[in-house]
N, C-alpha and C positions, 0 to 999 in steps of 0.2 A: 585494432584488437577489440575496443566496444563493438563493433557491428558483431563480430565472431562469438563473441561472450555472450551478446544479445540474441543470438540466431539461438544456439545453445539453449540456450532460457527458458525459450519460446515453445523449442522443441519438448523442453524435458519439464518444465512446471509454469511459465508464464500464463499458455494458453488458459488452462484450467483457473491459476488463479485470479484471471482477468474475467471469467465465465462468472467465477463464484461473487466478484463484485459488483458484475454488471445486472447478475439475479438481485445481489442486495442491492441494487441501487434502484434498482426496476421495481421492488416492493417498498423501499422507502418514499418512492414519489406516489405511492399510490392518494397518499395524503398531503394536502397544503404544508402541514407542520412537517413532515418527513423531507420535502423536497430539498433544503439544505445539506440533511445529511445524505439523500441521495446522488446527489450532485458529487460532495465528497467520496462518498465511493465509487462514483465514474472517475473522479479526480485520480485517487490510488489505484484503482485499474488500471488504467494506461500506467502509469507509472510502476503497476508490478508485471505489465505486458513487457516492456523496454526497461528494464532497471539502470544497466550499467548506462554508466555518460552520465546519472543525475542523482543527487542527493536530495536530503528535506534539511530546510533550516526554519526554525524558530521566526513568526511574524512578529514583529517588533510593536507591532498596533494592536495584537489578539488582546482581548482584556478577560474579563470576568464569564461573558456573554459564551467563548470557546471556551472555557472550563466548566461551566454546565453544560453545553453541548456536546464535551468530550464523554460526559457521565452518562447522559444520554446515547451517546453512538455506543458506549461499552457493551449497554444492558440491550441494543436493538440489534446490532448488528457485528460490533468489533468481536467480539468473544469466539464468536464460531469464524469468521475470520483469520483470527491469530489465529486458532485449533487447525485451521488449513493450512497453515504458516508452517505451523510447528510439524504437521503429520508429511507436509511434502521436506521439511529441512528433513527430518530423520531419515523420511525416502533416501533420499539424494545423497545424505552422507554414509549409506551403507557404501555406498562404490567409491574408489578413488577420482574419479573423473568426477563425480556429482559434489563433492566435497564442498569446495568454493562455490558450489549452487546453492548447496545447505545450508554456509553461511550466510549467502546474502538473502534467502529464505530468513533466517534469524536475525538477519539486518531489520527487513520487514516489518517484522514485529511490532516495535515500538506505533509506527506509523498506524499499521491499522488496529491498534487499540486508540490510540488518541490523537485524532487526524486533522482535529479542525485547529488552527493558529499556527499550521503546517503549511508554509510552502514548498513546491518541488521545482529546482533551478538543476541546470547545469554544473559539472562538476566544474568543469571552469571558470563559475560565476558564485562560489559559495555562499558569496556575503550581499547579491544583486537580494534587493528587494522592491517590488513591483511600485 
């Protein structure tokens, strides 16, 4: 049922939102100091190409260093990110069949406002940490 959920996805909003992070990530490296956070946006890229089968949970090691980082990703890059998030969920839940795309559009969300002390595992691995 993932791979079908996933094909879906890909078709109806993955592709575009993997495009839009892979631009952001591609202008975050342009600089030494960006390259972290554009590494994280290739990170949630794939992870908003294939959603279903994975989750993000909280690094148990992230400290002080990803909460300025996160303040940072907000003002360079998260913001118009989410706005992508939000503009394809509302797409998607116009139709009955997009509905459940819309939400996991709104799933999104949170990740690419604050990405870094994020990891992405397996759903059936919730609590694996690297």
């Amino acid at each position: 049922m993932k791979i079908i959920l996933n094909v879906i996805w890909l078709i109806l909003s993955g592709f575009w939102l993997f495009l839009g992070y892979l631009l952001a990530g591609l202008l975050l490296c342009v600089t030494i100091i960006g390259i972290p956070f554009g590494i994280a946006a290739f990170r949630i890229g794939v992870y908003a190409l294939w959603p279903f089968g994975y989750t993000t949970v909280e690094r148990r090691d992230a400290g002080a260093p990803s909460c300025v980082g996160n303040v940072l990703w907000l003002l360079l890059a998260g913001w118009w990110l989410t706005l992508a998030h939000i503009t394809t969920g509302i797409a998607l839940c116009l139709t009955i069949i997009g509905i459940p795309f819309g939400i996991a559009n709104f799933k999104l969300i949170p990740v690419s406002l604050f990405p870094l002390g994020r990891e992405i595992v397996p759903t059936d691995q919730p609590f694996a940490t690297r």
